[in-house]
C-alpha positions as CSV (number, residue, x, y, z in Angstrom):
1,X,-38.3,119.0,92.0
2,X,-35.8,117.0,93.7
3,X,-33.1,117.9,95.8
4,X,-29.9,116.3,96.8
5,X,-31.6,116.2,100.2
6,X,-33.9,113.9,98.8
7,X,-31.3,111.8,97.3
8,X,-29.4,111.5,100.5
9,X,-32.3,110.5,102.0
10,X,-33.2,107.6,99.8
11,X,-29.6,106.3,99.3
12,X,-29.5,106.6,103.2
13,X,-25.6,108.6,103.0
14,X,-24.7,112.2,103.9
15,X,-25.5,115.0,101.4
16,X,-21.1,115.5,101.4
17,X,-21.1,111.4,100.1
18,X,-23.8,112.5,97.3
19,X,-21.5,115.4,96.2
20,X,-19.0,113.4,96.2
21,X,-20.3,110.7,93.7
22,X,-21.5,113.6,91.8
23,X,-17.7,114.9,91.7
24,X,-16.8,111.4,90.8
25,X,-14.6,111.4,93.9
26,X,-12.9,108.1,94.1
27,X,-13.1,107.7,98.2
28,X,-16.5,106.1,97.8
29,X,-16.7,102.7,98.6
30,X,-18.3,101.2,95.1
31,X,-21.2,99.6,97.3
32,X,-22.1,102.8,98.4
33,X,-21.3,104.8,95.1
34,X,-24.2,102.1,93.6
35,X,-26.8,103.1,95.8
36,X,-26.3,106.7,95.2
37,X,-26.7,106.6,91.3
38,X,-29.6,104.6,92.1
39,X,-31.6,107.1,94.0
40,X,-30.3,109.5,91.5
41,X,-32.0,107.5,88.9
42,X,-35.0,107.0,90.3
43,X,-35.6,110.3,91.5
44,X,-34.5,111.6,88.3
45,X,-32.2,114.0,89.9
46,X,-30.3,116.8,88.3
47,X,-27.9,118.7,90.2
48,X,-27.6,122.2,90.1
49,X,-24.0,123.1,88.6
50,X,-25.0,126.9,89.4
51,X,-24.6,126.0,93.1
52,X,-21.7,123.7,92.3
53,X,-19.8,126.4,90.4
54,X,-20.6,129.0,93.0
55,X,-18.5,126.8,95.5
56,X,-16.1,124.9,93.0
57,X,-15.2,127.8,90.2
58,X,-16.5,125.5,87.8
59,X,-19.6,125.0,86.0
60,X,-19.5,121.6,83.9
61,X,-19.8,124.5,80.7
62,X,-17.7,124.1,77.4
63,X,-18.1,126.6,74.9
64,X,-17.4,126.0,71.3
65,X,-16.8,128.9,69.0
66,X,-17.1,128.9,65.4
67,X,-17.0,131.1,62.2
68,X,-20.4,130.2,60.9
69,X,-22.6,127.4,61.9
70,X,-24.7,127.8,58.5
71,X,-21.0,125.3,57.1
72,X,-22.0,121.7,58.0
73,X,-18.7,120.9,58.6
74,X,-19.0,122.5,62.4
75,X,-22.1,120.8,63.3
76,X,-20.5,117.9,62.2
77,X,-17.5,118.6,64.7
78,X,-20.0,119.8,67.6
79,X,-21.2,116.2,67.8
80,X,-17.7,114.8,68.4
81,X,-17.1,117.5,71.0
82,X,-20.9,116.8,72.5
83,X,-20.6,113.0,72.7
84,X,-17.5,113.0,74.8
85,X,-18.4,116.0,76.6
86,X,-21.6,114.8,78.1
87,X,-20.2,111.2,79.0
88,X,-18.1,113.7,81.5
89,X,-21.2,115.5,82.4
90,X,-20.3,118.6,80.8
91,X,-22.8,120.9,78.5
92,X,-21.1,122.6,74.9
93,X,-22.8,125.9,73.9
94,X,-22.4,127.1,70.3
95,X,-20.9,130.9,70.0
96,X,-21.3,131.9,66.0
97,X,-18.9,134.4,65.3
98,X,-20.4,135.6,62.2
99,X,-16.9,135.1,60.6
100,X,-15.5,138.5,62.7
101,X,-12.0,138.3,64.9
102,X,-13.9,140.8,66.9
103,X,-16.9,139.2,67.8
104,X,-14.9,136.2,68.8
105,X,-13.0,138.1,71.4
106,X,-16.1,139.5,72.7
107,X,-17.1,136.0,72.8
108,X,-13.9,135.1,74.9
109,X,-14.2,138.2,77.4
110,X,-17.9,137.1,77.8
111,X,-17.1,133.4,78.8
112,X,-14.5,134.2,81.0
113,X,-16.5,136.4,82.9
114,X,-19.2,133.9,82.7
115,X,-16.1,131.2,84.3
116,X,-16.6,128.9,81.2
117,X,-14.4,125.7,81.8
118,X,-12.8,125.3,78.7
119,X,-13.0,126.7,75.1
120,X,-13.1,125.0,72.0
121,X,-11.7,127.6,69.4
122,X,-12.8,127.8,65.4
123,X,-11.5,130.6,63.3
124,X,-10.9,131.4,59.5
125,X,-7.9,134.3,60.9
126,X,-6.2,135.2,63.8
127,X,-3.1,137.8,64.2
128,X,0.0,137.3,66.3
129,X,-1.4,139.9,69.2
130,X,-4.2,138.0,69.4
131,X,-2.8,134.5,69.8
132,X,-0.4,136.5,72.8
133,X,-3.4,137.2,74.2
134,X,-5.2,133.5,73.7
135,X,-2.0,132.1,75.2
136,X,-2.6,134.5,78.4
137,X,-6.4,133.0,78.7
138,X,-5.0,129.4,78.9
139,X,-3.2,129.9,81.9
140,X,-6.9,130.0,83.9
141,X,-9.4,128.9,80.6
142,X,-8.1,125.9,78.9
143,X,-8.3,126.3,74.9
144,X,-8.0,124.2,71.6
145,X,-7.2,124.8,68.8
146,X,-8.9,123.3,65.9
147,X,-7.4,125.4,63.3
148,X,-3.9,125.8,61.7
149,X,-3.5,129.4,62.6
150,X,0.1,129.4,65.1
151,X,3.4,128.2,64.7
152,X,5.3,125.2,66.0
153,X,7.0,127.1,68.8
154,X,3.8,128.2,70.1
155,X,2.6,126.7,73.1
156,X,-0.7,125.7,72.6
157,X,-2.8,123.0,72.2
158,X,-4.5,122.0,69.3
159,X,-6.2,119.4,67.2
160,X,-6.0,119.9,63.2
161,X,-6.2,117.2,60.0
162,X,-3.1,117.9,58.4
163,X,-3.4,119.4,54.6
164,X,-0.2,120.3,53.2
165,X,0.5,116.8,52.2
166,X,-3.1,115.9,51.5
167,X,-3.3,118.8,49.1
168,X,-0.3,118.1,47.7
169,X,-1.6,114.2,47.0
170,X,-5.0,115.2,45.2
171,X,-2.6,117.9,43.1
172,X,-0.6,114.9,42.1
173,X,-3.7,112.8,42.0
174,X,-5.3,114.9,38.8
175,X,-1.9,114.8,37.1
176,X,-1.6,111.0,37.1
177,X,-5.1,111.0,35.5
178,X,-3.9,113.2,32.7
179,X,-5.2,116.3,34.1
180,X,-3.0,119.5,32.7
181,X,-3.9,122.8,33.8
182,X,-4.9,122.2,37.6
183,X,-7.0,125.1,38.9
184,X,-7.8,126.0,42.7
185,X,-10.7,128.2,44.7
186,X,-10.0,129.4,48.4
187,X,-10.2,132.4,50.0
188,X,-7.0,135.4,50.2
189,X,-4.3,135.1,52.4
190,X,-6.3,137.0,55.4
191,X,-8.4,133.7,55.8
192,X,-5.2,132.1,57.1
193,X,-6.6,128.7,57.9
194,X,-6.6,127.7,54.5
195,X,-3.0,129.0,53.6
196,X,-1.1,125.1,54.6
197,X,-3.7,124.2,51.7
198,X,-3.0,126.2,49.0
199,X,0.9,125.7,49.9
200,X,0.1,122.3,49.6
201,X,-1.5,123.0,45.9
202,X,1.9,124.8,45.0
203,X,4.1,122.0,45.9
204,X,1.8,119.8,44.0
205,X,2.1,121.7,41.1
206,X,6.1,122.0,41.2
207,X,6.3,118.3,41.8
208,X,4.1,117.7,38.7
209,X,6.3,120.3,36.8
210,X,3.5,123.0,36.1
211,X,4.1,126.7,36.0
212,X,1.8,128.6,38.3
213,X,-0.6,130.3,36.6
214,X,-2.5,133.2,38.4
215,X,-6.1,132.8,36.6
216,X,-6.5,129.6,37.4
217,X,-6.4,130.7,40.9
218,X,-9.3,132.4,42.5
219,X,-9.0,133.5,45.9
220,X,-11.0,136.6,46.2
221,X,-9.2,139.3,48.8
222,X,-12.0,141.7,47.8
223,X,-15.2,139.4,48.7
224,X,-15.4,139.1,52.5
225,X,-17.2,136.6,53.9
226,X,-19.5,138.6,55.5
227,X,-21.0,139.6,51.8
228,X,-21.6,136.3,50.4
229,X,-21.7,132.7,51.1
230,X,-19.4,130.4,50.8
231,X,-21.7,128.5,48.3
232,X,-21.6,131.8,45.7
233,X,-17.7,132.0,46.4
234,X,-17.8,128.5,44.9
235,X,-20.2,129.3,41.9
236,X,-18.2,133.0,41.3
237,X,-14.6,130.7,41.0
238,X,-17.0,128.3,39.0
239,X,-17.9,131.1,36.4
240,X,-14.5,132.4,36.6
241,X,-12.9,128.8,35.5
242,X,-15.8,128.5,32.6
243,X,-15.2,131.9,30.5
244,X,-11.6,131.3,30.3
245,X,-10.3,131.0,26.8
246,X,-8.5,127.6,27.9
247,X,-10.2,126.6,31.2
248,X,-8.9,124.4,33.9
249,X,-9.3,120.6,33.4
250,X,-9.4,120.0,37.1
251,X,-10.2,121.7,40.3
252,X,-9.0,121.6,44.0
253,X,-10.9,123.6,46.2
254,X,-10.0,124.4,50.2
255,X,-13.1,123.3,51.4
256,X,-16.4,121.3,50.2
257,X,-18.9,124.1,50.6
258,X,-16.6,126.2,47.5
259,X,-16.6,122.9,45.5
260,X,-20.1,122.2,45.5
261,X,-20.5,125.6,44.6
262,X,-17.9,125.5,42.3
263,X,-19.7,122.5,40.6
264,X,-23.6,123.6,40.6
265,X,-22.4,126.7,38.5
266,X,-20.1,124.6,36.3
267,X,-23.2,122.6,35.5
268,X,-25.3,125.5,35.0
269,X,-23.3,126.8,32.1
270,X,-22.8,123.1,30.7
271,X,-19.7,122.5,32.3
272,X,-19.5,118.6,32.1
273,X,-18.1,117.1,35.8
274,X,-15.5,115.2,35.7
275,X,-15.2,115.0,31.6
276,X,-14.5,118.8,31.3
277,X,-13.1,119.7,34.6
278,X,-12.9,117.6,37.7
279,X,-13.7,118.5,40.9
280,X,-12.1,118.1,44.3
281,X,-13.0,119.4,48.1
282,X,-11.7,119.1,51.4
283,X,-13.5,118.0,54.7
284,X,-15.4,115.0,53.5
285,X,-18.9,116.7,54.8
286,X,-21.8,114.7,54.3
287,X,-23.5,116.6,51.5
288,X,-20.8,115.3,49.4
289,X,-22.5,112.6,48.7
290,X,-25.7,113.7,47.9
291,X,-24.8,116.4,45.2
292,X,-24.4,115.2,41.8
293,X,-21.7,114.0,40.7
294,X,-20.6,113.2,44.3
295,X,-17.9,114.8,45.6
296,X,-14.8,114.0,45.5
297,X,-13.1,115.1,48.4
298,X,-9.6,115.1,51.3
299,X,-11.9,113.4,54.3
300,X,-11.1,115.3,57.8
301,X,-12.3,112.4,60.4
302,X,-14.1,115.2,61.5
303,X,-16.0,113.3,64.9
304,X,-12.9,112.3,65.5
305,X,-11.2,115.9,66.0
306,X,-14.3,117.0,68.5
307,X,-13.9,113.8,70.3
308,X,-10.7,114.6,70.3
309,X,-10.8,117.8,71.4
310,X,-13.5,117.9,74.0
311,X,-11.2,114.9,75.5
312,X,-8.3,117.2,76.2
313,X,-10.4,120.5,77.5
314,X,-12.1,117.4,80.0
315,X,-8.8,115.9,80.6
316,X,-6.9,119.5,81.5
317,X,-9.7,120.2,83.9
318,X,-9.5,117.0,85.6
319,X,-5.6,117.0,86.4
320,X,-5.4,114.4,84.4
321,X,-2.2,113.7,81.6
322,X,-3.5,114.4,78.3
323,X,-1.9,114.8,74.1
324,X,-1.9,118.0,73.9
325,X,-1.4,118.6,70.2
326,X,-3.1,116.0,67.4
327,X,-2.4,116.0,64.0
328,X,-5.0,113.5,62.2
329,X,-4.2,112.9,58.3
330,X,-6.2,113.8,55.4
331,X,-7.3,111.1,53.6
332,X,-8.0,111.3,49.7
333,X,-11.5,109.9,49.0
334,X,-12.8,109.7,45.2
335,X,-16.1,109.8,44.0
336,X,-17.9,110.4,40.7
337,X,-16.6,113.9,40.8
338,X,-12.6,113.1,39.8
């Protein structure tokens, strides 16, 4: 195995110059920055960012923690976080919750001990103490957001597709196209990510003039997700909707995974999709297109949020000026489903 020895050697510099084009210090001459990477290249050197955190506090280590990794949607976002992250020659590790507050903070207390760089934070809840004690972290461990768990005044950073509005659009969406009794599926008010989008489906009603009517919403307190899948939350609202004496003619759902759920039980019990009831999701996942009918869905650009970001855990760390807080918008996008 190479050393940086060896490298120094080939590119005929000091072992400090080679740390220093590893560092992506700017007071290397270009000429000389050129026949570093070379060597590099062709002796296929890695450095060790062991030794390099030992002296630096750092170690080129993001960490991205989510609720359940089994939901495409966060191995969808881990690609945006990994293709900016490596450019910077940083590494992303995956931390699964299993869907427990707890486990994340054990999580948290483990990465900071371990002098993780930055954190990239998932979670379906999070309670005020905890967020005091989040807010404490970032002061040494930069964090985002990628949730809409805090309030405006907090000061934190975050990236988030915005779904009050978006919600509220597909609501009025289903009315225009003469659908009357406009049913939703999400989880209870614990799973407080999803609460700006069934807000969203209230406005949508009032704006379309419907009463709210409490069985055509299923949002199961008493199912935790840690006894099902988010798949047979879907087909349990699905059966739910389909023994009503006069069922829902459309459905908005909080995310995909409970819509396609939703919909492969619908067709089980000869549902028709979207003659009887149509169906519509949130995250724009890629399996929305392959199920039948596809999907209609609100689209999260969701690359774009772990570009996004991994951009401003890199750009913290680095000193450099970064947006702190991004808001993308959701984006209505209709398929066979609605």
């Amino acid at each position: 195995m190479n050393t940086i020895f060896d490298v120094a050697k080939m590119a005929k510099v000091s072992k400090s110059t080679v740390s220093r084009v590893l560092n992506q210090n700017d007071a290397v001459k270009p000429e000389i920055k050129e026949k570093v990477l070379k060597a590099i290249k062709k002796l296929d050197y890695t450095p060790s960012y062991f030794a390099q955190g030992i002296r630096t506090g750092r170690t080129k280590t993001v960490a991205m923690l989510v609720p359940d990794f089994s939901n495409v949607f966060y191995s969808e976002l881990f690609r945006g976080v990994e293709s900016v992250a490596l450019k910077s020659g940083y590494m992303v590790i995956i931390c699964n919750t299993d869907r427990r507050i707890e486990e994340e903070f054990r999580y948290i207390n483990k990465l900071v001990g371990r002098k993780i760089d930055g954190i990239i934070y998932n979670t379906y809840n999070i309670s005020r103490d905890n967020i005091n004690t989040l807010m404490a972290i970032t002061a040494r461990t930069p964090i985002v957001f990628m949730d809409n768990v805090f309030k405006k005044k907090d000061n934190l950073s975050y990236v988030i597709t915005e779904g009050y509005d978006s919600t509220c659009e597909a609501v009025t969406y289903l009315f225009r196209q003469n659908r009357r009794r406009i049913g939703y599926i999400g989880m209870g008010p614990k799973i407080s990510v999803l609460e700006h989008r069934f807000r969203g489906y209230l406005k949508g009603l009032a704006n379309c003039g419907f009463p709210v009517e409490e069985v055509l919403i299923y949002r199961p307190d008493s199912v935790t997700f840690a006894e099902t899948t988010h798949l047979n939350i879907g087909a349990m609202a699905g059966a739910h909707f389909a023994s009503l004496p006069h069922p829902p003619d459309a459905i908005v759902a909080g995310f995909d995974i409970l819509a396609i759920g939703c919909m492969r039980e619908l067709k089980k019990l000869g549902v028709k999709i979207p003659e009887d009831m149509a169906v519509i999701g949130f995250d724009n996942i890629s399996f929305c297109e392959l199920v039948d009918p596809a999907l209609s869905t609100i689209g999260q650009p969701i690359a774009k949020l772990g570009e996004a970001a991994a951009q401003i855990i890199i750009d913290k760390l680095e000193g450099k000026p970064c947006q702190e807080r991004v808001v993308f918008p959701g984006e209505l996008i209709l398929r066979q489903s609605a």
